[in-house]
MISEZA-292661 format. One record per residue (C-alpha): residue in one letter; x, y, z. Coordinates in steps of 0.2 Angstrom, whole numbers, plus 2048, in hexadecimal, padded with zeros to 3 digits. Example, Ala and Ser with C-alpha at 12.3 -4.5 7.8 and 13.67 -1.06 7.14 Angstrom:
<sites>
A83E7EA827 S8447FB824 
</sites>
This chain:
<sites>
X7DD7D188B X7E07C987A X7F07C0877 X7F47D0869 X7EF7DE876 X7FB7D5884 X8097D3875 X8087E686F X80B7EA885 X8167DF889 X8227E187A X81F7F787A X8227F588D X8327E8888 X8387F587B X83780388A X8437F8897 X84F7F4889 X84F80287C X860808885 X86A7F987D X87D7F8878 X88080986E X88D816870 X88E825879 X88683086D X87782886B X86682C86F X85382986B X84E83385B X83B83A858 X83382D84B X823836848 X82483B833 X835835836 X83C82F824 X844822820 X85582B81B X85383382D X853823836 X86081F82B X86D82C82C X86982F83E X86F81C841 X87F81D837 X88482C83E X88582484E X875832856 X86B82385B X86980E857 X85F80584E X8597FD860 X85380D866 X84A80F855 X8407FF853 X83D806868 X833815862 X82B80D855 X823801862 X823809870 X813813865 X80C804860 X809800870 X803810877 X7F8814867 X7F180585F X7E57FE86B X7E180C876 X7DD817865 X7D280A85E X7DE80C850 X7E07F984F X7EC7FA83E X7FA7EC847 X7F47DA843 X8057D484B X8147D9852 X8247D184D X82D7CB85D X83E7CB854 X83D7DD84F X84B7E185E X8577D3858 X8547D9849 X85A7EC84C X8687E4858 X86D7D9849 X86F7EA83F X87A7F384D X8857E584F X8877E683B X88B7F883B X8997F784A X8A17EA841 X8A27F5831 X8957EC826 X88D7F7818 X87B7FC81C X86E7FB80F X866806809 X856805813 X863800823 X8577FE832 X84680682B X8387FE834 X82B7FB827 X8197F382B X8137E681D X8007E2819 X7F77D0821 X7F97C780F X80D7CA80D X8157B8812 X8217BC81F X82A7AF828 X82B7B4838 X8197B983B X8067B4836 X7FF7B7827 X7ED7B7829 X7E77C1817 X7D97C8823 X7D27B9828 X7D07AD835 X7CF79E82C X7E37A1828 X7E77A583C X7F879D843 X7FE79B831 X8107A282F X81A79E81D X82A79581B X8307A3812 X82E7B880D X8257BE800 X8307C57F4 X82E7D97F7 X8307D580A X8427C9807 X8487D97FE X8437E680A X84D7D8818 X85B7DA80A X85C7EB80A X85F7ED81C X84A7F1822 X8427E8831 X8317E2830 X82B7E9841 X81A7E383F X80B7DD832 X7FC7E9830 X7E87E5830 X7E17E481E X7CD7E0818 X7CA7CF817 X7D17C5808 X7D67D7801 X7C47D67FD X7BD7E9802 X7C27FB7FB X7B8801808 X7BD7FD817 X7C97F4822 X7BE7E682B X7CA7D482C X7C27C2837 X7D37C383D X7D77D2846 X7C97DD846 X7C47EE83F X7D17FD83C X7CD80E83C X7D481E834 X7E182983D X7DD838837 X7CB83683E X7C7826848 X7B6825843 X7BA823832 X7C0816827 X7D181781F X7CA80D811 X7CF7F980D X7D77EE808 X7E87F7810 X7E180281C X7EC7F982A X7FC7FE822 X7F681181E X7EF815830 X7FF80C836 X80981882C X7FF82782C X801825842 X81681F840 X814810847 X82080B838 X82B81682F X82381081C X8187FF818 X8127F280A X8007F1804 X7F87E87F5 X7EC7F27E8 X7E27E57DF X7D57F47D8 X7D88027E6 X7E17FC7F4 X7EF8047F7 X7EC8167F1 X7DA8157F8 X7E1813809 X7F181F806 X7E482D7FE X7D882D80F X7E782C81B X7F383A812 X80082C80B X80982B7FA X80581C7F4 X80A8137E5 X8028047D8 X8108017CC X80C7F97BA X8067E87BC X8177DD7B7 X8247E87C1 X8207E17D2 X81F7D17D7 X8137CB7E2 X8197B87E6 X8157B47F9 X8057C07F6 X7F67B77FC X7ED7BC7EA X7DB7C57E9 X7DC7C37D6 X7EE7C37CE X7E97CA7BC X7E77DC7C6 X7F07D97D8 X8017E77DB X80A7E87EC X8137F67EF X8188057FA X80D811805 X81981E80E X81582F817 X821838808 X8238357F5 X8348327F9 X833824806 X82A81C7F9 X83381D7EB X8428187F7 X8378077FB X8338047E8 X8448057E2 X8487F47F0 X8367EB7EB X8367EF7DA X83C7E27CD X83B7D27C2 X8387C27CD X8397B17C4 X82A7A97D0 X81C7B87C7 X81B7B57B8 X8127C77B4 X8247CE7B8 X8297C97A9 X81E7D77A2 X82C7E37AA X83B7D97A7 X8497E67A6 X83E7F87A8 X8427F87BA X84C8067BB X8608067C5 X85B8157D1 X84981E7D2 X84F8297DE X8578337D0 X8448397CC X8428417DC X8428537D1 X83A8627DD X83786A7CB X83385A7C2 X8218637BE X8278707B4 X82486D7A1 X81985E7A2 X80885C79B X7FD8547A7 X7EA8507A3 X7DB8507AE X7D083F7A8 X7C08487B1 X7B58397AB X7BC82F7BA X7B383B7C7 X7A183A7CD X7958497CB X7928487DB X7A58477E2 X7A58527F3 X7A78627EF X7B78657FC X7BF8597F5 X7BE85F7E5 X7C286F7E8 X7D28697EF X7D48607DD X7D38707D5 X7DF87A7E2 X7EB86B7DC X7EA86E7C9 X7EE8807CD X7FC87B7D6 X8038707C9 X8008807BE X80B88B7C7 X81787E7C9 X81987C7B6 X80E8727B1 X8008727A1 X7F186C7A6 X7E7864799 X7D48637A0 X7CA85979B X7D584A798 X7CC83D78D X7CD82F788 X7C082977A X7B381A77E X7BA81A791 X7AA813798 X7AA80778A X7BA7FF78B X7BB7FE7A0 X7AB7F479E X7B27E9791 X7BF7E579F X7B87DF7AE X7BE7D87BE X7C17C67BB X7BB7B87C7 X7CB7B27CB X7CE7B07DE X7C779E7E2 X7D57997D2 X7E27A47D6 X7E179D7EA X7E078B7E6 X7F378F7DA X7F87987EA X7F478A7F7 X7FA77C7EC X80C7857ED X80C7867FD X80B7727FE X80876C80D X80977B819 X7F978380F X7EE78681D X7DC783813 X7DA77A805 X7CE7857F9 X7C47937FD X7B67897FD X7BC78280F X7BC795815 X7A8796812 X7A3786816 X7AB787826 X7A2799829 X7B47A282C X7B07B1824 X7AA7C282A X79A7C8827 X79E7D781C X7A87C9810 X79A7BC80E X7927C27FE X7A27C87F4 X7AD7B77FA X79C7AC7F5 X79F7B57E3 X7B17B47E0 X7B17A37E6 X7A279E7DA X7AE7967CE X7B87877C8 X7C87847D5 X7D477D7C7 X7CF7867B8 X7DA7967B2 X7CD7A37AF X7D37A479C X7C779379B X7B879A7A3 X7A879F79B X7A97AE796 X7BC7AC798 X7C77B779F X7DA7B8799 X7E87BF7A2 X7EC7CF7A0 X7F97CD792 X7EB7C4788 X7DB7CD78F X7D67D4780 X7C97E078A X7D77E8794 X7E37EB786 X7D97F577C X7D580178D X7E97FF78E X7EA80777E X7DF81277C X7E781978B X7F681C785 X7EE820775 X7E583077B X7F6834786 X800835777 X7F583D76B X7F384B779 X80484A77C X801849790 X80E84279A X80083E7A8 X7F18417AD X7E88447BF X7D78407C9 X7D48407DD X7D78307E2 X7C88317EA X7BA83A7EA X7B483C7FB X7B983B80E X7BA82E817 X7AA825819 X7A582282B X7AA813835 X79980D838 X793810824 X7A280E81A X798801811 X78A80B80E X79381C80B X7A18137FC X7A08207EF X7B182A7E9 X7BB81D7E3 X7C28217D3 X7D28157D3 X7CC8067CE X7C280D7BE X7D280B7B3 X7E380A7BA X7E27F77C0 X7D87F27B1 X7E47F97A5 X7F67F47B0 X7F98067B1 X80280E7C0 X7FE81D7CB X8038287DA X7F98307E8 X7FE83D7F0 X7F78467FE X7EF8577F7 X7E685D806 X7DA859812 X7C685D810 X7BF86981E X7D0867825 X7CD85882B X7CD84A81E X7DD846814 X7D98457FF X7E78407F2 X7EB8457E0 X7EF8367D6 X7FB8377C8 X7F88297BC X8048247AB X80981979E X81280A7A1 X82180B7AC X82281B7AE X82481C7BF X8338237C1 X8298347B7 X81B8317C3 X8268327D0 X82F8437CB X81D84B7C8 X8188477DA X82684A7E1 X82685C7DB X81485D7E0 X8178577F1 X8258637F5 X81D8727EE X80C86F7FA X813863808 X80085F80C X803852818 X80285582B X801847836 X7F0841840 X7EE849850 X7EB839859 X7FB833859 X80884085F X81983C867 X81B833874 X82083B888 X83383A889 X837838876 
</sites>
């Protein structure tokens, strides 16, 4: 038995023999499975169970699910997760004021620092190294009153869209069908999710990844406009289109999770971008009638003529939907020279530069030197060789802006500002207030081909390119099996409007159903 399998036992059986704890008469155990974060919340508060007990459940199913499943979504469990919900407990008795996300136990991607666990980015040349410090989203989340209760498997190095294949811990399947892939780089934190082994999570989206994932596991997942999160204490894949953000079983929980991570951070420079357009409260959006009125266009030339027919036709039951909700539909959606303009801005070869900024701040407690090290030492997985060979095929110490052909950051990318506006251009000569594709085009591919059957992936033709942000929601499941999402996509931050179209969209339908794998537990 590994040393992770025998930590996953011993700490679920630990959580078993414990779970009773110091709590008052009243309380019990609560069901966690779809549980929200304001259930767990209110359920603590009003004395009907404790945080103890909470954290209990939460991994009590990690240890009776992720192993024996295959699953394989928990890279690490935190062994302070239990003094962590006592800690919380003890606060409460003595009359402190929760925060707002008091005792939520949220699962966080493999390339978040956290200080109290490894952070690996997916592979095993950074195995053993644990930061000094949090990464910025994850110091917030401890702020507002959330408990890391465990980091999630991601592709290696973020690398993949496809699947979710690390050196360090392995490969993770889908929950909704184990055979399947939940697509990379932050499949770990959606099939964690989608099973409630955590209560809401933190994955990265460079060009997909955490939509991709949310879309194939029914998840509302959300990429906000480059410059209104930070990702300081993010090991980087390319920091010109890197987001980290929320992935959450509702529209809600999300949102809740944004309005804590969300904000301007002196150590990312790109958050200067959204200096002062964070908004106070983005749970004010969270409008069940928040569709009607609004013009939404469908930009149809993101989609494949050979997208699977089930999942389109669970496209077109959704534009119906937002039709008898209140919605016009504008379709097609175009935007002129689309082709033109995304090809003018391609993705930069950035990573070997953006690590080697990376590791020289972490001084002395970097665990490689430069990427460079990784290959030549052969720690690597075999699916990564080719695409790490290319994006480390370039100088270590030179900003991209200086290459040849260079390539500016996004501010000064010339390529990507024109996309940017001709965007927002055709939105506002249409006078649309959003506009729509799948966020995928087909199912999940199959375990054993997800390399070779990668078609679908229509979030990464524009949204990263052009800083945009975007939504998925879950808007069915194909031959009643596969989850799909509908992803809403605007101008510049305007995600508190995203948020009020999704949320109406979500309420009206309530697609989501959790996996069948993964039910409650005997004697909760």
């Amino acid at each position: 038995m590994t040393s992770r399998r025998l930590l996953l036992t011993v700490l679920g059986l630990w959580a078993l023999a414990s779970g009773a704890g110091a709590c008052g008469p009243r309380a019990r155990p609560i069901e966690v499975v779809e549980a929200s974060i304001e259930d767990i919340r209110a359920a603590v508060l009003e004395g009907r169970t404790t945080c103890r007990m909470v954290v209990t459940a939460y991994l009590d199913r990690i240890a009776a699910y992720d192993i024996a499943t295959g699953l394989n979504a928990i890279t690490e469990i935190n062994p302070q997760a239990l003094t962590a919900a006592d800690s919380l407990d003890g606060a409460l008795s003595d009359g402190a004021e929760p925060g707002p996300l008091h005792c939520a136990p949220i699962l966080v991607k493999d390339n978040f620092h956290t200080r109290d666990l490894p952070t690996t980015a997916g592979s095993v040349a950074l195995m053993g190294f644990v930061p000094s410090d949090d990464a910025f989203m994850v110091r917030r989340l401890r702020a507002a009153g959330a408990i890391v209760i465990a980091k999630t498997n991601m592709a290696e190095w973020a690398i993949s869209p496809r699947q979710t294949v690390s050196s360090s811990y392995g490969r993770t399947a889908n929950a909704y069908a184990l055979d399947r892939t939940p697509a990379g780089s932050s499949g770990g934190t959606a099939s964690a999710v989608a099973a409630s082994f955590g209560v809401a999570g933190l994955g990265s989206d460079t060009g997909n990844s955490i939509r991709g994932p949310s879309s194939h596991q029914a998840l509302v997942g959300i990429r906000s406009t480059l410059g209104l999160t930070s990702r300081a204490g993010l090991v980087p894949l390319a920091f010109d289109r890197d987001v980290a953000g929320p992935m959450a079983r509702s529209v809600e929980d999300a949102v809740r999770l944004f309005g804590v991570v969300a904000g301007h951070d002196p150590t990312d420079p790109y958050t200067d971008l959204g200096h002062g357009r964070r908004e106070l409260d983005y749970t004010v959006f969270l409008d069940a009638d928040g569709l009607r009125g609004k013009r939404l266009g469908v930009l149809r030339d993101l989609m494949d003529l050979d997208a699977d027919t089930a999942v389109l036709a669970l496209f077109e039951e959704s534009l119906d939907g937002l039709r008898r909700l209140g919605a016009e539909v504008l379709d097609p959606f175009v935007v002129p020279d689309l082709n033109a303009l995304v090809a003018a801005s391609p993705f930069c070869p950035r990573f070997r530069y953006d690590m080697h900024v990376y590791l020289e701040a972490l001084g002395p407690a970097a665990p490689i030197r430069d990427v460079l090290d990784v290959i030549e030492a052969g720690a690597f997985g075999d699916d990564v060789e080719e695409a790490l060979r290319t994006l480390a095929d370039a100088p270590r110490d030179v900003h991209p802006a200086h290459h040849d052909p260079p390539c500016p950051d996004f501010p000064r990318h010339q390529g990507r500002q024109a996309l940017l506006s001709a965007v927002v251009e055709a939105m506002d000569r249409e006078e649309i207030d959003a506009f729509l594709f799948p966020t995928w085009g087909h199912p999940p591919a199959p375990l054993d081909r997800a390399d070779e059957e990668y078609q679908g992936d229509y979030s990464q033709r524009v949204i990263p390119a052009a800083g945009l942000p975007a939504i998925t929601v879950p808007m069915g499941f194909s031959y009643d099996r596969y989850p799909a999402g509908l992803q809403i996509a605007g101008r510049t931050f305007a995600e508190g409007l995203l948020f009020k179209l999704a949320y109406a969209y979500e309420q009206a339908t309530l697609h989501r159903r959790p996996p069948d794998s993964f039910p409650t537990l005997r004697g909760r």
